[in-house]
N, C-alpha and C positions, 0 to 999 in steps of 0.2 A: 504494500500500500504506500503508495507516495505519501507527501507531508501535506499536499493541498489535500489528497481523501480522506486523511488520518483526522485534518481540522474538520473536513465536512462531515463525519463519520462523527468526531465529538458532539460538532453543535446539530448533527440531527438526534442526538439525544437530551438536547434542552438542556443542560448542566446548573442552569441559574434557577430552573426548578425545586433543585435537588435541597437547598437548605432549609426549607420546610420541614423536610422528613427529619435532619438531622436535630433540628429546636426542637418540634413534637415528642421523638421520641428521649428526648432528655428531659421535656417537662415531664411525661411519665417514670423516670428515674432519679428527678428532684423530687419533688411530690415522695417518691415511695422512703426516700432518702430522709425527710423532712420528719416522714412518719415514725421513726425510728429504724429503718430498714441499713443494712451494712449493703454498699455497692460492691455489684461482684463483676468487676471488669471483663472477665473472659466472658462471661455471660451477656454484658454490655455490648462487647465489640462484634459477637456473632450474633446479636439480635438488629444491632446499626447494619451491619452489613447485609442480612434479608432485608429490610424494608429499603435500605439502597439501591439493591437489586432488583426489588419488586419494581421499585418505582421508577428506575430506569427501563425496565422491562416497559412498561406503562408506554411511555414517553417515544419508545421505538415503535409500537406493537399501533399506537394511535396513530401516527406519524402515516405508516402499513397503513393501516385499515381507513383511514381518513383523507388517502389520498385525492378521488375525485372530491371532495367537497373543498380540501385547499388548494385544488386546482380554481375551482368557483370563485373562489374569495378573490376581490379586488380589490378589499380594503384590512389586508392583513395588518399586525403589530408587532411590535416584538412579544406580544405578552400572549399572543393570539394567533391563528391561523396555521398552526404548525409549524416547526422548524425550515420549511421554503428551499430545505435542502434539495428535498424529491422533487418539488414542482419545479422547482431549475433545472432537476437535472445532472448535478452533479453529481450523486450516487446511484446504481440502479435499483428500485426500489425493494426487491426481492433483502437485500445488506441488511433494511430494517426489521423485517420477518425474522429473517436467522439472529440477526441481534440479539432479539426479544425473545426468543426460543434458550438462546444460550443463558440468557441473564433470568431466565425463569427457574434455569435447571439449576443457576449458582445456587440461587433464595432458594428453591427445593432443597439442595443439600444441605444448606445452613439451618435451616429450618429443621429435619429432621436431627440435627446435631442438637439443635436444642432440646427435642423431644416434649414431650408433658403438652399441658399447656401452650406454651409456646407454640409448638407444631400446630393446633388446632388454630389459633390465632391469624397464625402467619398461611395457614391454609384456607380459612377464611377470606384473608387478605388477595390473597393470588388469585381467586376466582372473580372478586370483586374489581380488583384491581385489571385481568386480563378480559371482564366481561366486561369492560366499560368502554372498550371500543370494538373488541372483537366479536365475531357472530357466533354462536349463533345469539346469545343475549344483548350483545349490542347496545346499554344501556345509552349510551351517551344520544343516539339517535330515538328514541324512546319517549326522553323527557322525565330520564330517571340517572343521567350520568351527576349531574349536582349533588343528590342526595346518594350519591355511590360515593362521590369522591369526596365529601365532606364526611360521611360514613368512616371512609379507609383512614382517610389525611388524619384527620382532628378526633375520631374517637378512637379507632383499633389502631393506630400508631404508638398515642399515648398513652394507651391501655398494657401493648406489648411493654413498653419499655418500664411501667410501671409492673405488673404481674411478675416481671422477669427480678427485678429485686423484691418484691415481697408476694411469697407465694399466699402469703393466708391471706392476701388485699385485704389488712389492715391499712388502713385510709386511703379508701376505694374513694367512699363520699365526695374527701375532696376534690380527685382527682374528676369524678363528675361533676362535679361545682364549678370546678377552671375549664373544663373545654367547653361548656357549653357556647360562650363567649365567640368561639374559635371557631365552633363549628358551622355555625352561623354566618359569619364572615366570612368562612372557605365557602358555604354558599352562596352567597352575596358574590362573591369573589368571579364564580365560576355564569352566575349569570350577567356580571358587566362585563367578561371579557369573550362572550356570547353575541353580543351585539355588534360587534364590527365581521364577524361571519356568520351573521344571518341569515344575508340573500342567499351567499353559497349556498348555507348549511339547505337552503328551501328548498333550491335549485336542484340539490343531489339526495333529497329524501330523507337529509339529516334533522329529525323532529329535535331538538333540544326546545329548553323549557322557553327561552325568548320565541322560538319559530312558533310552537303552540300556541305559546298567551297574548303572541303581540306584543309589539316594540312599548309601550306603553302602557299596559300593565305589567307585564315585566319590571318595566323603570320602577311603580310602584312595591313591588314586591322585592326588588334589591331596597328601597328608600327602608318599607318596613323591614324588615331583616337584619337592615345594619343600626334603624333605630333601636330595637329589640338587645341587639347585642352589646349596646353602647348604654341601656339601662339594666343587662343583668348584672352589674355590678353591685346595684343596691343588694337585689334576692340574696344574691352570693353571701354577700356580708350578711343577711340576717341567718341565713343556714347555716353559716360556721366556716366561711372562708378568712382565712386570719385576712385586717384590715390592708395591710401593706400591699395583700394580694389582690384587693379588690380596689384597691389605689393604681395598681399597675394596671389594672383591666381597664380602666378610666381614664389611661394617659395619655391616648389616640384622639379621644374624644371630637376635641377642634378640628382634628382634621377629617375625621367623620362629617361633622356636623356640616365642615365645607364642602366635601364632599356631595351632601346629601340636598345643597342649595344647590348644585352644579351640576344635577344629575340631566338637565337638558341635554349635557353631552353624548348619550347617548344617542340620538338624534343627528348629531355633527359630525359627519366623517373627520371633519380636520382637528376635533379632538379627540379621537378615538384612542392615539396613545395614551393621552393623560388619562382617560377613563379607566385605560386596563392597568396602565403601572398603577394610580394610585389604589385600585381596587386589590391589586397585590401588596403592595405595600403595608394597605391598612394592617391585612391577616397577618405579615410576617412581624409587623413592629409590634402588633398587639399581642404577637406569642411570644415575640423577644422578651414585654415587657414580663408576661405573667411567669416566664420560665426564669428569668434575673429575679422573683419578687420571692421563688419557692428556692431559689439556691441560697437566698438568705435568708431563708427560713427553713432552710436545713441546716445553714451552719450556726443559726442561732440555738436550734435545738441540740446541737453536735455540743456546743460549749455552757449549755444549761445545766 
């Protein structure tokens, strides 16, 4: 493989994707950490490494199966429309199939090394994760890929990483308490950066939840979603999320709220970038925040 294929071969796997996975599944391992739980690194590094896998699996396997609808798109992003790899042309598309084949088998392996639990999770994960572009379930053309990937991302991520240091889920609860927040916003997330491939997506039979509901109820149901997510922090805090953590949940807010004044943009081809990056951005600063707010409050429990 040359160095030009070797780059295209990277970036048709999305790599800017990838740090989602690795926040999530440490907020599941702060959290457990927090809870009195001792971190078991080897157990760590082969649980980060399935869900790295998976999700690169993901990222090829959509790429694959997604091809004629980001051929459609005339109004890609970088946050949207696919890696643009295939539809240039620069790899042949078949590269991405085998990819995702190979990178299923890694997580398979890893996954059974874990065994228990674990395995069951991460097996969960791979069906969900490989039926959200691939047929024959197909979710993402459906009008069910949103609530898959918010499913995988933000609850079985941080779920894995949590169970994996505390097997009794001893402080499960909270661990419920803090994603709800997240999961919300990966929803949100996943319907603002829906909108700049929508004709495509209509064009090539791809139902996602904007081609269903309309450009415009859509907009409202991203506005409610992310208002929703932007006042579980109050809930939070009365069910027993320590304050700091419901302080972090809250530290997006402004940029939510502008956000959610701005949401004509989806309408506006010529801001469709700013739609998608800040629609990502929200989720990943808002998990940054709440995963920084439980590693100190693990090490505050650590020196209690």
């Amino acid at each position: 493989m040359t160095g030009r294929a070797l780059v295209a071969f990277v970036r048709l796997g999305r790599p800017l994707f990838l740090g989602g996975g690795f926040i999530l599944f440490a907020l599941g391992a702060a959290i457990a950490a927090a809870s009195g739980h001792a971190i078991d690194w080897h157990r760590y590094a082969l649980g980060q490494g399935a869900v790295t896998a998976f999700q690169l699996m993901t990222h090829y396997a959509n790429d694959y199966f997604d091809l004629d609808a980001d051929r459609a798109n005339l109004t890609p992003t970088k946050w949207s429309g696919g890696s643009r790899v295939l539809t240039a042309g620069e790899l042949p598309h078949r590269v991405a199939l085998v990819a995702a084949i190979v990178l299923a088998v890694i997580g398979g392996v890893l996954a059974f090394l874990l065994g228990g639990r674990a395995l069951e999770t991460l097996a969960v994960i791979f069906v969900l994760a490989w039926g959200y572009s691939a047929p024959p379930l197909r979710l993402c053309a459906r009008g069910l890929g949103e609530l898959d990937t918010a499913l995988v991302v933000t609850v079985l991520v941080p779920f894995l990483g949590f169970s994996l240091q505390a097997p009794d889920l001893r402080g499960g609860e909270l661990l419920a308490l803090s994603i709800v927040p997240l999961a919300l916003l990966q929803f949100a997330m996943l319907v603002a950066i829906e909108f700049p491939d929508a004709i495509g997506d209509a064009a090539t039979g791809k139902r996602t939840l904007v081609v269903r509901l309309g450009a415009a109820p859509a907009a409202r149901l991203y506005v409610a979603t992310t208002a929703l997510a932007f006042a579980w922090p109050v809930f939070a805090r009365v069910f027993g999320v320590p304050g700091l953590t419901a302080l972090a949940m809250a530290v997006p807010a402004p940029l939510a709220v502008w956000r959610i004044a701005r949401i004509r943009d989806h309408a506006d081809s010529s801001a469709f970038e700013r739609l998608t990056f800040f629609a990502v951005f929200l989720l990943v600063a808002t998990s940054a925040c709440v995963l920084a707010s439980w590693v100190m409050n693990s090490s505050t429990a650590a020196s209690s």
